[in-house]
TORFI-492968 format. One record per residue (C-alpha): residue in three letters; x, y, z. Coordinates in steps of 0.25 Angstrom, whole numbers, padded with zeros to 4 digits, always signed. Each point is the difference from the previous one (the first is absolute). Layout:
ALAXYZ/...
//
This chain:
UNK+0419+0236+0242/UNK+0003-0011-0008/UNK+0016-0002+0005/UNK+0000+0000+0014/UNK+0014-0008-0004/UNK+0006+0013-0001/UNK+0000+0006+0012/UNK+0000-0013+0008/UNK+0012-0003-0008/UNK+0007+0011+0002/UNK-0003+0000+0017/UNK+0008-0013-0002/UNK+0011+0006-0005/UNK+0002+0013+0009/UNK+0000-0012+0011/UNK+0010-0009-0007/UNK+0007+0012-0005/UNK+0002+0006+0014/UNK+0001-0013+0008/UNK+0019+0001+0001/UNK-0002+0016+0004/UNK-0010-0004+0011/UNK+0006-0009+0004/UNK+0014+0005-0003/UNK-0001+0014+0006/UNK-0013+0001+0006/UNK-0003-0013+0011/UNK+0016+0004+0005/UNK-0005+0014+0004/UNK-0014-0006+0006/UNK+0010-0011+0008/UNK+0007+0010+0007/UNK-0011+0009+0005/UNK-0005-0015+0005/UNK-0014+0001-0010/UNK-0006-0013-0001/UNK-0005+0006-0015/UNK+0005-0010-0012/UNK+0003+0013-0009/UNK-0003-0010-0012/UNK-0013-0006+0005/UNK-0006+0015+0004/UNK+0003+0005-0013/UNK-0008-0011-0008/UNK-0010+0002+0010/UNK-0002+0016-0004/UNK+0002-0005-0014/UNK-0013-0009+0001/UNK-0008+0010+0006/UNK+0002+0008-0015/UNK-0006-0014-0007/UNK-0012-0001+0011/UNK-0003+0015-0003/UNK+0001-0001-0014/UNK-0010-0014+0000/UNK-0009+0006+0009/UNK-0003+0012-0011/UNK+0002-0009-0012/UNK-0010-0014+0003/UNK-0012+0009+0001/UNK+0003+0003-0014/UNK+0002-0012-0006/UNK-0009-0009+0009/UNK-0011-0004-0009/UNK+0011-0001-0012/UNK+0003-0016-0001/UNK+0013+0000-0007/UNK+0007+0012+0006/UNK-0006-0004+0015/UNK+0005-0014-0003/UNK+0014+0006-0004/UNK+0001+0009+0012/UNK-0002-0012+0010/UNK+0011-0009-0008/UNK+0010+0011+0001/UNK-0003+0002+0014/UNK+0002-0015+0002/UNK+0014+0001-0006/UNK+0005+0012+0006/UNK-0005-0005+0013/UNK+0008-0014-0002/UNK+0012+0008-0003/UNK-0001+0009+0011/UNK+0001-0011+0010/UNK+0008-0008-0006/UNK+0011+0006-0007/UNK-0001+0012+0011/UNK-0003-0006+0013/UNK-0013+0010+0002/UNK-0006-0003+0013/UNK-0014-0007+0001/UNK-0004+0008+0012/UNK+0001+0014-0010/UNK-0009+0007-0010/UNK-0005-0009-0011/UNK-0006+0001-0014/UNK-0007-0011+0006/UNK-0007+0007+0009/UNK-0005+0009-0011/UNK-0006-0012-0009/UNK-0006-0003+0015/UNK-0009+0011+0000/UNK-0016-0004-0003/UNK-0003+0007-0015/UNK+0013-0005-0005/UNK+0001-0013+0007/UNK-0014-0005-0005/UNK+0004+0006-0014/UNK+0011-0011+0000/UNK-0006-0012+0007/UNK-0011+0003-0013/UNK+0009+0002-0012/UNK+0009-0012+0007/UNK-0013-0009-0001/UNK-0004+0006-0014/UNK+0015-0003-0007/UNK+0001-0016+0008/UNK-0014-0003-0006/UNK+0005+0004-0014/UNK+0013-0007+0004/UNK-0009-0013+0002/UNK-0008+0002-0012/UNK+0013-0001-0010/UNK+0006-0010+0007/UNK-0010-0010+0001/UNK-0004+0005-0017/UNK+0013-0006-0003/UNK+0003-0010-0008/UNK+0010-0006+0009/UNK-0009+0004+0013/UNK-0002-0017+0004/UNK+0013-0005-0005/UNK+0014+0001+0009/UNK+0011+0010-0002/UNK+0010-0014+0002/UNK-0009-0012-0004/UNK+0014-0004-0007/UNK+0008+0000+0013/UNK-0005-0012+0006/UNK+0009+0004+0014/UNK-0005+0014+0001/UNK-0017-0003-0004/UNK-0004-0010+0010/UNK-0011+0007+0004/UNK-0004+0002-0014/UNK-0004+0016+0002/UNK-0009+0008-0013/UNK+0007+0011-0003/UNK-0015+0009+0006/UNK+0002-0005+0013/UNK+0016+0003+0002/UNK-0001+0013-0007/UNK-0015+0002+0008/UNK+0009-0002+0015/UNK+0013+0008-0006/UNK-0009+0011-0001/UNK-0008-0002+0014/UNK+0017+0001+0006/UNK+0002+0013-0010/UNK-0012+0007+0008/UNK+0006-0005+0014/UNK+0012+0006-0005/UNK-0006+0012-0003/UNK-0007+0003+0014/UNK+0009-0009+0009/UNK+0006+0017+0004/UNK-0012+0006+0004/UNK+0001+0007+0013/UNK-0014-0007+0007/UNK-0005-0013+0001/UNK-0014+0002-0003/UNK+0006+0006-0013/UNK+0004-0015-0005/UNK-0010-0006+0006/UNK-0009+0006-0009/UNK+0011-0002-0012/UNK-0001-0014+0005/UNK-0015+0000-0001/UNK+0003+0004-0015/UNK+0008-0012-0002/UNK-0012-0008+0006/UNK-0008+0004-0009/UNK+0009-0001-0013/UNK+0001-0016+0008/UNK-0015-0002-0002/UNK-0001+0007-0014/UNK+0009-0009-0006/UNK-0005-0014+0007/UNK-0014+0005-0006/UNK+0005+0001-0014/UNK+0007-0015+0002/UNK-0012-0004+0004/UNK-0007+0006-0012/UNK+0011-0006-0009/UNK-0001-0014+0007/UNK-0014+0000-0004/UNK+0003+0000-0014/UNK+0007-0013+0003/UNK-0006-0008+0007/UNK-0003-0010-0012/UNK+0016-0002-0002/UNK+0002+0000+0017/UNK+0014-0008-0006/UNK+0003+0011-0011/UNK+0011+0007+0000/UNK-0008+0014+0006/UNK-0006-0007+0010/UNK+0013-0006+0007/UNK+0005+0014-0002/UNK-0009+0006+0008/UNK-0001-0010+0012/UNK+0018+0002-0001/UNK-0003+0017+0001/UNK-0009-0003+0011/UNK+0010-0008+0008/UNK+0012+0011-0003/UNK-0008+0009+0005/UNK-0004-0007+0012/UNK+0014-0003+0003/UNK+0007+0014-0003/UNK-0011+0007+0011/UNK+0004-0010+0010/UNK+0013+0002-0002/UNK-0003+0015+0002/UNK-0008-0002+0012/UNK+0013+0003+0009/UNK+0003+0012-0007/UNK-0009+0010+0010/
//
């Protein structure tokens, strides 16, 4: 259970190893009996069918287990980037999404995505560097002066998107982008409990941070606003 790497490895190889015969010896023999079936695509799909039956027996088994659930949905992730782009897998065909779709184990992600961003948040706005820029000595790069919270805070909201951007429905993102709502608000309550702390110093150095986080943010989402 705890290296689903293995046998999702190893399907990318039977594809990537039999891809030249397939293609080669197989598709000609298809051609000539005037099939429309692409030799290569139909053996990756079979192929995939083995990883939906083998994650269907296996998540009920590790769903209440953080660290391997947490594992399993990364690799899955991988291998499904792989599979389309390196082997031109069809988006109309069986997915593992479709499998991280279904109710138990989708909830089971939506709450361990939420659990692992909030301890995200936690450590980055602990640390020491948290209000201070990742370039404040590169004048041409820093003009809008960003903390390092708040640029790692929107590099993780675009690592979620990332994540759930393959999801075969869209009420399955939209409830992803609920997540990413909320993890918004979360983190505008905590710079609202920091600002408070400040307001005695509203020239300090914390307090210009936090109004220069503030506007990043608020420029980066409406840069996003196109991105349906």
């Amino acid at each position: 259970l705890n290296k689903p790497e293995w046998y999702l490895t190893q399907v990318l190889m039977w594809i990537g190893n039999h891809a030249k015969f397939l293609d080669d010896k197989i598709q000609p023999i298809l051609d000539k009996a005037g099939s429309s079936v692409n030799a290569g695509l139909e053996f990756s799909r079979a192929l995939v069918m083995l990883i939906l039956e083998k994650l269907a027996a296996d998540i009920p088994c590790l769903l209440y287990d953080d660290a391997l659930f947490c594992h399993l949905v990364d690799e899955v992730l991988l291998f499904e980037r792989e599979l389309y782009s390196v082997h031109g897998y069809l988006s109309t065909f069986p997915s593992c999404m479709h499998i991280l779709s279904e109710e138990s184990c989708f909830q089971r992600w939506l709450t361990v995505e939420k659990k692992f961003a909030l301890q995200k948040m936690d450590s980055m706005l602990s640390s020491e560097a948290a209000w201070v820029s990742q370039y404040k000595d590169i004048t041409d790069v820093d003009e809008m002066k960003v903390p390092d919270c708040a640029e790692t805070f929107m590099t993780l909201l675009l690592v979620i998107t990332d994540r759930y951007k393959n999801l075969p429905t869209a009420s399955r993102k939209l409830q992803f982008l609920g997540l990413q709502k909320e993890l918004v608000d979360d983190f505008r309550i905590r710079l609202t409990q920091v600002m408070k702390e400040e307001t005695r110093a509203s020239l300090g150095f914390r307090y210009c941070a936090i109004l220069n986080a503030v506007n990043y943010i608020a420029t980066v989402l409406a840069d996003w606003a196109d991105n349906v």
